[in-house]
VEXLO-577580 format. One record per atom (N, C-alpha, C): x, y, z. Coordinates in steps of 0.1 Angstrom, whole numbers, padded with zeros to 4 digits, always signed. Last residue first. Example, Ala and Ser with C-alpha at 12.3 -4.5 7.8 and 13.67 -1.06 7.14 Angstrom:
<vovos>
+0128-0022+0071/+0137-0011+0071/+0129+0000+0079/+0132-0057+0078/+0123-0045+0078/+0132-0033+0078/
</vovos>
This chain:
<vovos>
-0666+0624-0619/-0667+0633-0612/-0676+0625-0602/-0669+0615-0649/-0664+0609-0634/-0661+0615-0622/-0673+0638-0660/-0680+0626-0662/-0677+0616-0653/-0650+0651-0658/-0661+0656-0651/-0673+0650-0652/-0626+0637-0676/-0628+0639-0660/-0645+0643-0652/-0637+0641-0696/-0637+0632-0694/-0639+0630-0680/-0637+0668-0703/-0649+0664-0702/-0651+0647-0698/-0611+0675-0698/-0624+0677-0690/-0634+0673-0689/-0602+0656-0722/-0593+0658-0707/-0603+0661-0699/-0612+0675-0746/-0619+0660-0739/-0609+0654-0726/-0601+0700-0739/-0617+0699-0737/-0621+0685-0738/-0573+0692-0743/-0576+0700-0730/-0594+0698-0730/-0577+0685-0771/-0567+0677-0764/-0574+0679-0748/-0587+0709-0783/-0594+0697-0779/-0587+0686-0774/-0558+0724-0777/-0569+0728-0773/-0579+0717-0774/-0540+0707-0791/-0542+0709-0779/-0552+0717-0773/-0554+0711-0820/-0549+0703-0813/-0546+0702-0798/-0553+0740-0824/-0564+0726-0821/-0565+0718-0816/-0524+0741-0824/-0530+0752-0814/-0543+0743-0814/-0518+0726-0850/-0510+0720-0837/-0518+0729-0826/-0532+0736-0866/-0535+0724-0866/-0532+0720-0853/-0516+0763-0869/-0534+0764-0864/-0536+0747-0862/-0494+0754-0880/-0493+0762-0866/-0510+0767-0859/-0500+0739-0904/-0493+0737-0890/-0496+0742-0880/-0507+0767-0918/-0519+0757-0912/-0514+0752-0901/-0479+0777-0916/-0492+0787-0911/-0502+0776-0910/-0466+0760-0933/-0466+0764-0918/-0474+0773-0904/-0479+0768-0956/-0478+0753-0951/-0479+0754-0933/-0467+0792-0965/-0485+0791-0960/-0486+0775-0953/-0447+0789-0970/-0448+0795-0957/-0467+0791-0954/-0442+0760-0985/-0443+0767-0986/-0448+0772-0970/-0412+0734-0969/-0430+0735-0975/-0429+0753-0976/-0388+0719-0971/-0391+0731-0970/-0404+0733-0977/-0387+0680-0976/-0384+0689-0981/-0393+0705-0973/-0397+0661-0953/-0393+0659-0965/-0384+0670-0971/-0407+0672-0930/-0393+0663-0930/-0389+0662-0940/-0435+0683-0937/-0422+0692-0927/-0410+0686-0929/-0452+0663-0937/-0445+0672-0947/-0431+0682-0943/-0468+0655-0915/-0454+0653-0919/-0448+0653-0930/-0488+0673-0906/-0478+0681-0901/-0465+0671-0911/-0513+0654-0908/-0513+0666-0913/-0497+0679-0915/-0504+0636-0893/-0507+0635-0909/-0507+0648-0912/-0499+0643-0867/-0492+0637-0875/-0492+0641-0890/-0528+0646-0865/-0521+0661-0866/-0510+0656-0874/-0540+0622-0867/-0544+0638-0876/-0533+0643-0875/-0532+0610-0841/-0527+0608-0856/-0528+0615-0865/-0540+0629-0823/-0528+0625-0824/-0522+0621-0837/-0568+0622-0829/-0564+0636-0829/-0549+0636-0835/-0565+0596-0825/-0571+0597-0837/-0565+0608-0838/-0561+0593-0795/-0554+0588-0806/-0555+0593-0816/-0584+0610-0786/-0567+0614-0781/-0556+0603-0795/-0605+0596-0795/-0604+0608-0796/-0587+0614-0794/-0601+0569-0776/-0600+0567-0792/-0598+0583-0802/-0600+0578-0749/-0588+0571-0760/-0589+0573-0772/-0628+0588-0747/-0611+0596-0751/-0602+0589-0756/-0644+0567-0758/-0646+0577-0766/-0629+0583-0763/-0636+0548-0739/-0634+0544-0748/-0632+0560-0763/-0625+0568-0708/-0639+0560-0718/-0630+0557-0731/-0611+0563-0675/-0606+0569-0692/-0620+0555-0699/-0596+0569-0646/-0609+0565-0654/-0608+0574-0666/-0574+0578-0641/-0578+0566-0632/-0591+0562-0639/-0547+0585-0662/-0560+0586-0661/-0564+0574-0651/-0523+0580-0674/-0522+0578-0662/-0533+0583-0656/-0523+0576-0704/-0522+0563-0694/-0523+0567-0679/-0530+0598-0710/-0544+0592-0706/-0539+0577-0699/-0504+0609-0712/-0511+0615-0700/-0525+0604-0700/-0488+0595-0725/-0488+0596-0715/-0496+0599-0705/-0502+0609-0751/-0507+0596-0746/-0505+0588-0738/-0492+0631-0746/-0507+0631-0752/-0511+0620-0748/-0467+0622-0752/-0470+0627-0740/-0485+0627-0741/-0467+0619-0783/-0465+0608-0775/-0472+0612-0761/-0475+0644-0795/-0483+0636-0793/-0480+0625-0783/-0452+0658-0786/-0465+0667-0780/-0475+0656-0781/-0434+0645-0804/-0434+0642-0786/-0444+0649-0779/-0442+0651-0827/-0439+0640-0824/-0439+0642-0811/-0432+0681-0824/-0449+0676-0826/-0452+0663-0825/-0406+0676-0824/-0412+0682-0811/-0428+0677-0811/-0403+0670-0847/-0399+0661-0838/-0403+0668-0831/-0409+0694-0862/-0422+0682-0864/-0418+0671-0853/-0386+0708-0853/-0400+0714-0853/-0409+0698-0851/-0368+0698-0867/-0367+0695-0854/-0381+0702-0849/-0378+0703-0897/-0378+0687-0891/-0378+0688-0873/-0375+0733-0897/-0385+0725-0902/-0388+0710-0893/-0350+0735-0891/-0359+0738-0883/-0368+0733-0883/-0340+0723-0914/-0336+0718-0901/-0343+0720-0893/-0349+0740-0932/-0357+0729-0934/-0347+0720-0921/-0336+0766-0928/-0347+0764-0925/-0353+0748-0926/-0304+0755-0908/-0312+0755-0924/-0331+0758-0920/-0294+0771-0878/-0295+0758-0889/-0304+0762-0897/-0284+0796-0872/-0282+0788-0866/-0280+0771-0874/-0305+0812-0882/-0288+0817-0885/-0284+0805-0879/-0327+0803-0877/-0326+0798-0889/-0309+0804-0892/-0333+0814-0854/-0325+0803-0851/-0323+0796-0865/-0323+0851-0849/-0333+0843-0852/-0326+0828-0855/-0327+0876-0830/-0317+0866-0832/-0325+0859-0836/-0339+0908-0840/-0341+0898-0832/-0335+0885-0836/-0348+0930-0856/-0330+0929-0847/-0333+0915-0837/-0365+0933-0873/-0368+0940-0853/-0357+0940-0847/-0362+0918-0895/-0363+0937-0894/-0365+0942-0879/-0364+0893-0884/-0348+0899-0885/-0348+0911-0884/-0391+0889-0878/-0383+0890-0867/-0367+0898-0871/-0402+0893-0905/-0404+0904-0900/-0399+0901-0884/-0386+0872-0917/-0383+0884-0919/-0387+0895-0912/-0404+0851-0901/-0384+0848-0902/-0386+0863-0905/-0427+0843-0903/-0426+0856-0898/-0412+0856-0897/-0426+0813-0901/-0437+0821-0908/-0434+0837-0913/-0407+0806-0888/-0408+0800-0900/-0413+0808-0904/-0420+0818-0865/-0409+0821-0864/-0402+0819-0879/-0442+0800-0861/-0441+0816-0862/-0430+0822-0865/-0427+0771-0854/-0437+0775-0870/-0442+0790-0870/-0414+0781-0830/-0408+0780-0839/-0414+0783-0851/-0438+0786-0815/-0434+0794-0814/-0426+0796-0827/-0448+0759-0813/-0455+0770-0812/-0449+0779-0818/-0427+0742-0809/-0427+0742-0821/-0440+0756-0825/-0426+0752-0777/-0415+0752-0785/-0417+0753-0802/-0451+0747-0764/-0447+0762-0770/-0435+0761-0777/-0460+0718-0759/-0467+0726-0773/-0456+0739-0774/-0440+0713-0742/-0435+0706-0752/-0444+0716-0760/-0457+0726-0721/-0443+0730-0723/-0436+0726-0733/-0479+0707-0724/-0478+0725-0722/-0465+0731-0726/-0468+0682-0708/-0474+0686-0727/-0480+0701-0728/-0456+0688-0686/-0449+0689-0700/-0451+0686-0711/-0476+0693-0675/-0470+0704-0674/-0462+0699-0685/-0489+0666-0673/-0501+0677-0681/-0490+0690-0682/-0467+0650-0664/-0471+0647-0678/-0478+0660-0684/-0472+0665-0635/-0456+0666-0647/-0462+0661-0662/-0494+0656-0629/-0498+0670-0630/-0484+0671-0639/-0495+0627-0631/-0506+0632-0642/-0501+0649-0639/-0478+0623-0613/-0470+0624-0622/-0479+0627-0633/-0469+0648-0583/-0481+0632-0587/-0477+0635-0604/-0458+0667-0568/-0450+0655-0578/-0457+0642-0583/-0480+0684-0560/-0471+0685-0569/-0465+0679-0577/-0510+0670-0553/-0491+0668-0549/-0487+0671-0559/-0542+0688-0552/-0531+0673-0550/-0516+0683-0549/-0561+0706-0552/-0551+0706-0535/-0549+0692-0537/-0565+0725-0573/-0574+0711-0566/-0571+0707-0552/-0543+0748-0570/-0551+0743-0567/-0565+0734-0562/-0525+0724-0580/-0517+0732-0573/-0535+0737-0561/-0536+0727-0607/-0534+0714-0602/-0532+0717-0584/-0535+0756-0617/-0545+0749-0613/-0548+0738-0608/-0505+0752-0617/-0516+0764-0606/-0526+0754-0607/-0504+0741-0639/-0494+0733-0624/-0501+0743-0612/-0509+0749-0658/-0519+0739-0653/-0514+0735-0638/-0492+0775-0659/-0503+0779-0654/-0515+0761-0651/-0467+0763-0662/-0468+0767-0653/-0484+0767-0647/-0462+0759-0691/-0459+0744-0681/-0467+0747-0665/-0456+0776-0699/-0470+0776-0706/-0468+0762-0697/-0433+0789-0695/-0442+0797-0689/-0454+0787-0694/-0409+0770-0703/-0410+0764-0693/-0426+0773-0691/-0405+0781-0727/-0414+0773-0731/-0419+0770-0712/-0382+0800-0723/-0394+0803-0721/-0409+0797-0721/-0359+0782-0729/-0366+0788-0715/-0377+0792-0708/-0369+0782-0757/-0367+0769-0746/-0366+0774-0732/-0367+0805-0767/-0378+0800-0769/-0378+0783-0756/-0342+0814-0773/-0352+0820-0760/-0358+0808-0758/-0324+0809-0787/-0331+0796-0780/-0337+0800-0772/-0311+0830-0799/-0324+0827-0807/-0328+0814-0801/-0307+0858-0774/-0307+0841-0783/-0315+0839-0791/-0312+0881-0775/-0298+0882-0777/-0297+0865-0780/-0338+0890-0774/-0333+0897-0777/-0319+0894-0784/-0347+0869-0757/-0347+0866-0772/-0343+0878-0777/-0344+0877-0727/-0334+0867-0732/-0337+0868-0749/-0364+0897-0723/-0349+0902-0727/-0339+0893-0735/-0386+0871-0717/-0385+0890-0735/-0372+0897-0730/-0378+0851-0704/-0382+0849-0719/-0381+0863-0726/-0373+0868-0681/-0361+0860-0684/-0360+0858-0702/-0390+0884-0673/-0379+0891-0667/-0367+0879-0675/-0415+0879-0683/-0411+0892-0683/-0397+0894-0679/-0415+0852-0680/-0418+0857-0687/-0415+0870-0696/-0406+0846-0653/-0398+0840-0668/-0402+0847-0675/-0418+0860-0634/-0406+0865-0636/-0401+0857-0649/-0445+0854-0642/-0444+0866-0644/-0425+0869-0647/-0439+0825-0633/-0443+0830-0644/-0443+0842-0649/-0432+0832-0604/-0427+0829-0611/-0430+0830-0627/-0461+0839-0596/-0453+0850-0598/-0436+0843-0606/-0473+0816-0595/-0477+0828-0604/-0467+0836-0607/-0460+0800-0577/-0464+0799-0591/-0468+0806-0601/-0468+0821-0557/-0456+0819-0556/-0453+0811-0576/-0495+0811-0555/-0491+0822-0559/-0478+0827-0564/-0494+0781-0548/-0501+0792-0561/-0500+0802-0563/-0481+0778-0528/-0469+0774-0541/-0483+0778-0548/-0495+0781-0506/-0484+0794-0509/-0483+0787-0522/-0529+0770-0504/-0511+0766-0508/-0508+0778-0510/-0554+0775-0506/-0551+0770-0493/-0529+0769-0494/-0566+0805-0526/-0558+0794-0525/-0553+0786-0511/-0575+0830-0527/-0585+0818-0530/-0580+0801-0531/-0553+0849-0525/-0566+0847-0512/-0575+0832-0514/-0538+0843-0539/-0530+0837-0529/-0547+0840-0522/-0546+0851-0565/-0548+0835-0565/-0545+0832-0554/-0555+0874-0560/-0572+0866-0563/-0562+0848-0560/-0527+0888-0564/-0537+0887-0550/-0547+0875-0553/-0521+0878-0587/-0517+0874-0576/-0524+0879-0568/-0540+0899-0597/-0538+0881-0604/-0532+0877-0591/-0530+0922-0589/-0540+0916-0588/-0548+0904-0591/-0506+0923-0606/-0507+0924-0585/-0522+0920-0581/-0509+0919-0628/-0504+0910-0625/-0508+0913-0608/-0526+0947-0627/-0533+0932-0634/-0528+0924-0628/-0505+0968-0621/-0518+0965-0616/-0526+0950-0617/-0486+0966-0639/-0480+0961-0627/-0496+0960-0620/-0502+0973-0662/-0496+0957-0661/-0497+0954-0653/-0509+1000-0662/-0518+0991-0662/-0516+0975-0658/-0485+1005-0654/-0492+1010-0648/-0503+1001-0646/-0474+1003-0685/-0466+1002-0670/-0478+0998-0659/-0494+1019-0704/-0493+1004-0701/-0484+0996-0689/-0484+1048-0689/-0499+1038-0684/-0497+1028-0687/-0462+1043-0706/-0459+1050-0686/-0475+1043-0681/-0466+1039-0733/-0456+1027-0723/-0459+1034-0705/-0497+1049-0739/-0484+1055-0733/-0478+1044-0731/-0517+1040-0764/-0513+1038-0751/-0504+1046-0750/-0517+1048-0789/-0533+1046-0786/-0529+1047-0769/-0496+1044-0805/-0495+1057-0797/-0512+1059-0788/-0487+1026-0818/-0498+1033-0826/-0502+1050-0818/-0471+1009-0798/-0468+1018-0816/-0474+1023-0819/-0495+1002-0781/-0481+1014-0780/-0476+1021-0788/-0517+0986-0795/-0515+1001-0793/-0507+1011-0788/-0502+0968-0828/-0505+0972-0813/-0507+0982-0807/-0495+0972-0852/-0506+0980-0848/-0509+0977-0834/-0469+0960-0853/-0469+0971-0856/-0481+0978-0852/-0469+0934-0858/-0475+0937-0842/-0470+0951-0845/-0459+0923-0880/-0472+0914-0875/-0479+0920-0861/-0442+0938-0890/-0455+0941-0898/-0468+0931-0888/-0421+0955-0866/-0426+0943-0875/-0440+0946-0875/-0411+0976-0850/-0404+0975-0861/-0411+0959-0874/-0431+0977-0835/-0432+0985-0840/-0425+0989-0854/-0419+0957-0812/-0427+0956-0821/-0435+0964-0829/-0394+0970-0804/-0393+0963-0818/-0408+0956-0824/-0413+0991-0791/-0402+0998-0802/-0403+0984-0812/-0424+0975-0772/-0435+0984-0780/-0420+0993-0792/-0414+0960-0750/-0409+0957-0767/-0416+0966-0777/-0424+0969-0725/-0407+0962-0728/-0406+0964-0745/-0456+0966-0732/-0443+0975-0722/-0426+0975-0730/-0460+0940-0741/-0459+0949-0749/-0450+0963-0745/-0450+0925-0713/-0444+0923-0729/-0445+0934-0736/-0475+0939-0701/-0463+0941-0698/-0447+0940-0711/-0498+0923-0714/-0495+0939-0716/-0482+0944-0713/-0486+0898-0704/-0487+0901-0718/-0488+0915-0721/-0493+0902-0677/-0479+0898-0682/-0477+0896-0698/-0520+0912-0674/-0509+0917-0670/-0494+0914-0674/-0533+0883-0688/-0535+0896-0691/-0522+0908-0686/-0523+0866-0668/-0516+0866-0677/-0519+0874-0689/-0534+0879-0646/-0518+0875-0645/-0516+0874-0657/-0564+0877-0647/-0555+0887-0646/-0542+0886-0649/-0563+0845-0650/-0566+0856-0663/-0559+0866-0661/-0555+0839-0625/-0549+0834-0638/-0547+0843-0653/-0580+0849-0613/-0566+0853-0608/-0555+0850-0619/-0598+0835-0626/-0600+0848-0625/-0587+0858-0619/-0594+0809-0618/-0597+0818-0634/-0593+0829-0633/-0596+0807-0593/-0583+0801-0602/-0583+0807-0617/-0617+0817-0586/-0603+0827-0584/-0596+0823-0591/-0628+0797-0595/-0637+0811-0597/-0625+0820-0596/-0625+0777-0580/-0620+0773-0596/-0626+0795-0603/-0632+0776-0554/-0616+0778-0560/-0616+0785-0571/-0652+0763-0553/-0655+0780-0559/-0644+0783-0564/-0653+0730-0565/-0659+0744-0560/-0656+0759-0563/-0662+0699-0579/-0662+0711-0586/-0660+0724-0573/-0640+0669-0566/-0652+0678-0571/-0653+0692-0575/-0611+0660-0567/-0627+0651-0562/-0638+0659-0570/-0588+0678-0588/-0598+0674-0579/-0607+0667-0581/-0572+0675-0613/-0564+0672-0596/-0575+0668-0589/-0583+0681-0636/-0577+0670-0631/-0576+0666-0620/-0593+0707-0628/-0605+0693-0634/-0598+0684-0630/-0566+0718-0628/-0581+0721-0617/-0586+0710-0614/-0561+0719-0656/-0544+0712-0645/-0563+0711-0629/-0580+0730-0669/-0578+0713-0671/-0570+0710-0657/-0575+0757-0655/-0587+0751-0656/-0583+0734-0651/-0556+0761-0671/-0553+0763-0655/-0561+0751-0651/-0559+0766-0698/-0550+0755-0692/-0554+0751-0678/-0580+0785-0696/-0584+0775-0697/-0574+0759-0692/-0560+0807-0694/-0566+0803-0683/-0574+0788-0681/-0546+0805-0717/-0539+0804-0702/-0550+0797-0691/-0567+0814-0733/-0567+0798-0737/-0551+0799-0723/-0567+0844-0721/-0582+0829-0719/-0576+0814-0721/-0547+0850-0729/-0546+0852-0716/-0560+0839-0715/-0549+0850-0756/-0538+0845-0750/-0539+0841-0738/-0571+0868-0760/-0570+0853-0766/-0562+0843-0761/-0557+0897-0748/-0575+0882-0748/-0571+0871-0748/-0535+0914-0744/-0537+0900-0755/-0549+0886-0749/-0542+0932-0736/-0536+0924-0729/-0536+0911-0736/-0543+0951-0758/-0534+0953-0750/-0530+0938-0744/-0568+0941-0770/-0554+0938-0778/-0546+0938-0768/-0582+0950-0750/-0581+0939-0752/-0570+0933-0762/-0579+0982-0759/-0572+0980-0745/-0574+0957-0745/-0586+0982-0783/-0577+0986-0776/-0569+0975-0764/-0616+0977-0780/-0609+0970-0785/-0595+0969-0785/-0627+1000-0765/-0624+0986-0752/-0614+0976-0767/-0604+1028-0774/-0617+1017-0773/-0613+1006-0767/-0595+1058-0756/-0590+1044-0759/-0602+1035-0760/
</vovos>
């Protein structure tokens, strides 16, 4: 098995921009930089490396039935599902270990494992048979800043760590949806309920760009509740905010071509991602 392999397996990409969340929910909460932040990665990563190999676990048939995850390495036979088992329950047990030893709070690990259970145990059976998985499941991307908030060692119910969990949790809905726009057929050939049986594609379309609408407003909830905010983020958080807008409100008018939705769906992932890197770098300037 090549190390490229086994990094598909746990889906890299997925599991880093997780951890990066963790990170910002970290930057936010605390006075100062310490080692926490070394387990909070590094426990995070595991976890959501393990809980993405695990997905593959459970669904290596229907994703075998679609063109976009057909070469994963289960379908390809590169893995066994009995070692990807093996491999997961290992990762996640050791994500959670790194976060409860490096943690002063039970509710970080206990956070963890939650995640694990939506993920794996609620979000990839549940979309088998809804096509609103995606709203239960949205709750998993709310979770990992609420760890790293969790541990800075503030208050759960302080309202910058709810604003930063529910602009995580607002991004995975239309996330998921403009993939779902994108890739409508190679979900139906898997047998997977899809929510265009539901309403019109260009329904989806609009309630899609109303979600991206509220990813930005919250965007701007959250710097109101910044105790020190520079001219540069405001004006960076607005502007972004507006971009994307612009860029996305074609979606209301009329059904854009699929390639339309495919930039969408890279504009909106930018978008919160420099969303998350001037959030830090603001913070850590006042540090």
């Amino acid at each position: 098995m090549k190390i490229k392999e086994l990094l598909t397996f746990i889906k890299l990409r997925i599991a880093v921009s997780v951890a990066i969340s963790s990170a910002l929910g970290y930057v936010l909460s605390t006075k100062y930089i310490g080692t926490e932040i070394l387990y909070l990665l590094t426990g995070v990563f595991l976890l959501a490396s393990g809980s993405g190999a695990l997905n593959q676990v459970q669904e290596w048939r229907l994703d075998g039935k679609m063109n976009r995850t057909r070469n994963r390495p289960i379908p390809r036979r590169v893995i066994s599902p009995a070692f990807g088992f093996v491999v997961s329950t290992l990762l996640i047990s050791f994500g959670i270990g790194v976060l409860a030893f490096g943690s002063q709070s039970i509710l970080v690990p206990l956070l963890g494992t939650s995640a694990v259970v939506i993920y794996n145990g609620i979000y990839t059976p549940l979309k088998r048979v809804s096509p609103f998985a995606a709203i239960p499941g949205a709750f998993i991307g709310a979770i990992p800043p609420m760890i790293g908030w969790m541990m800075g060692g503030n208050e759960i119910q302080h309202p910058l760590n709810l604003a930063l969990s529910l602009f995580f949790f607002i991004w995975q809905i239309p996330h998921f949806w403009l993939l779902l726009i994108v890739y409508e057929d190679d979900y139906r050939r898997a047998g997977f309920p899809v929510l265009t049986d539901k309403v019109s594609p260009l329904q989806l379309s609009r309630i899609s760009f109303s979600w991206i609408v509220a990813l930005v407003l919250c965007s701007f909830w959250i710097i109101s509740l910044l105790d020190h905010i520079s001219w540069f983020t405001l004006c960076a958080i607005v502007l972004l905010g507006l971009f994307l807008l612009a860029r996305t409100h074609k979606m209301v008018t009329v059904l854009q071509p699929r390639g339309f939705y495919r930039f969408a769906f890279v504009n909106l992932n930018i978008f919160v991602l420099f969303i998350s890197l001037i959030l830090t770098f603001n913070k850590l300037l006042n540090i």
